[in-house]
N, C-alpha and C positions, 0 to 999 in steps of 0.2 A: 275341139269344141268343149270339153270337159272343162278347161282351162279358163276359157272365156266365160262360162259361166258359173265359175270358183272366184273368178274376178270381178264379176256383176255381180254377186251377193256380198262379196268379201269386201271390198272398196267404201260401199255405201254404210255398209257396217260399221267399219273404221270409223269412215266422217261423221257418223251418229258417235258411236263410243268417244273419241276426241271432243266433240261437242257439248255431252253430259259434262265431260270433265272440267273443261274448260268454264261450264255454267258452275258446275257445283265449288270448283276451288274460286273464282271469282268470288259467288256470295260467302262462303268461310272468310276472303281477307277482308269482303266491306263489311261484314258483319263482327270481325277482330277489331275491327275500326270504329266502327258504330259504339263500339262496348269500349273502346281506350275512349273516346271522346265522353261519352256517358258518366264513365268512373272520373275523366278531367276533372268535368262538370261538377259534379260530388265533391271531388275537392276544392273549388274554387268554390260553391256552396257554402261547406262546410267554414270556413276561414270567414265568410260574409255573413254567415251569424254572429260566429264570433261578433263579428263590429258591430252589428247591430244590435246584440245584447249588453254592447258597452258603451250603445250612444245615450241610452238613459241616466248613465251614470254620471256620466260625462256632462249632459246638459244640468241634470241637479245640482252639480256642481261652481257649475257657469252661472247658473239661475241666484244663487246663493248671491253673488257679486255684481251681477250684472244684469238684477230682473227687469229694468226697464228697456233691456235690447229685445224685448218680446218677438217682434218679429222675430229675426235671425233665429229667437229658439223656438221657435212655433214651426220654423221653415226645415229644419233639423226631425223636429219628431214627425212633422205632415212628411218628410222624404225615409224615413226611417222604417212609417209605417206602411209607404208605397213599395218598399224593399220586404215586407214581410207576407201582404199579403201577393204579391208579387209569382205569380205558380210556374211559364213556363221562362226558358233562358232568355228571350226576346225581353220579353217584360222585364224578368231578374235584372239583364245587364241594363236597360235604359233607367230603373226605377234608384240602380248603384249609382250610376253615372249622376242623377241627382241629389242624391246622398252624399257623394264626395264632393260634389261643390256644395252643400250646405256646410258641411263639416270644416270647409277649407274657410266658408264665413265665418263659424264659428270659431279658428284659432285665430284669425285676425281681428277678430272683434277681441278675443284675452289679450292680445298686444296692447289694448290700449287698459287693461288693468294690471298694473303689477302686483296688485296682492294677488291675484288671481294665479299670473303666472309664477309668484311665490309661495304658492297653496301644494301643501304636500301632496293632495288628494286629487287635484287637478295634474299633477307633475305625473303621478302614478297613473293617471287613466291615458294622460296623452305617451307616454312611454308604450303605454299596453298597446296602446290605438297605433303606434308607429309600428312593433312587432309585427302586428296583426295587419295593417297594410302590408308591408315588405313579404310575409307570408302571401299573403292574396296576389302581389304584382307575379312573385314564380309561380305560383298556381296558376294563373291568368295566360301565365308566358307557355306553360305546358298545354294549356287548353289550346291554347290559340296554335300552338305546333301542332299538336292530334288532329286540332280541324286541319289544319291546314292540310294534314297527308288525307285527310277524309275526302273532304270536298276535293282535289285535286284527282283520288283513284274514282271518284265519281264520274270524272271527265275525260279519263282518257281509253282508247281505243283497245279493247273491246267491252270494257267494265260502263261505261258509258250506254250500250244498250241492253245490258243485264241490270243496271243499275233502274233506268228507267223501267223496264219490263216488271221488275219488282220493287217498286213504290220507294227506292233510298232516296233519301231528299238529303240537301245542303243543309251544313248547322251554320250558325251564326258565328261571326268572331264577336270574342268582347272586350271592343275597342273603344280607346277614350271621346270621350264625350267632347263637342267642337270646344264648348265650356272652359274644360278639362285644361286646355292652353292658356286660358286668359286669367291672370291676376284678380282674385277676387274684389269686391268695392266692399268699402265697409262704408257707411257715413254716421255720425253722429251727431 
């Protein structure tokens, strides 16, 4: 008798103890995760100033040669500034996404000036602006892996009802723009 009632307390004990554990080492790893995806984000941030403190430069320069393309550079600072005042990553990524097709109007519009694209100061900024792309595309590539192990231990069994139970939500990918695929138009 002594036995069976060593194993009626002891048992259920167990399945509580196992189950803290299981609760508390789950939120440690979404919560490692939560914080690699956050930090991504920061970096991919970070890199997305960068270019947006170099679109000013960029279009006074273009402006110099080609102030009658007003559109195109109106369409550039209007997306530039939608990227700044821009606060959470949703927004961030959709407000890049048209940033980078203005930006992609605006080298195709300097194709049709060659002084332009012979402009030492034009040559320097779009050099800077390639850098600074190819930085932001591995930033973008590392974000998009963090979420991906994020959102994925979101979903699977048993992290899935600790996840819900404690409020972790899905991040966003940030992925290209349908835009993004299609060859700019320039007209003239």
């Amino acid at each position: 008798m002594g036995m069976s009632i060593f194993l009626i307390l002891i048992v259920p004990l167990l399945f509580i103890i196992l189950l803290i554990f299981l609760i508390i080492s789950t939120y440690n790893k979404l919560i490692s995760l939560k914080v690699l995806v956050e930090n991504a984000w920061s970096d991919v941030d970070a890199h997305l100033k960068r270019r947006a403190d170099l679109v000013p430069n960029l279009v006074e320069v273009v402006k110099g040669y080609a102030s009658h393309e007003r559109q195109t550079l109106e369409a550039v600072v209007k997306a530039r500034n939608a990227v700044i005042v821009a606060t959470d990553p949703e927004k961030r990524i959709e407000a890049e996404n048209i940033l980078t097709q203005a930006l992609r109007q605006l080298f195709a519009l300097a194709e049709a000036y060659p002084q332009l694209r012979a402009n030492e100061n034009f040559l320097s900024l779009q050099k800077q602006l390639y850098n600074i792309e190819e930085d932001i595309l591995k930033a973008r590539r590392y974000y998009n892996a963090v979420v991906r192990d994020y959102n994925t231990s979101l979903y699977v069994f048993p992290n899935v009802i600790i996840a819900q139970l404690l409020g972790f939500k899905p991040k966003p990918f940030f992925e290209a723009d349908e835009g993004d695929r299609e060859v700019p138009k320039v007209k003239f």
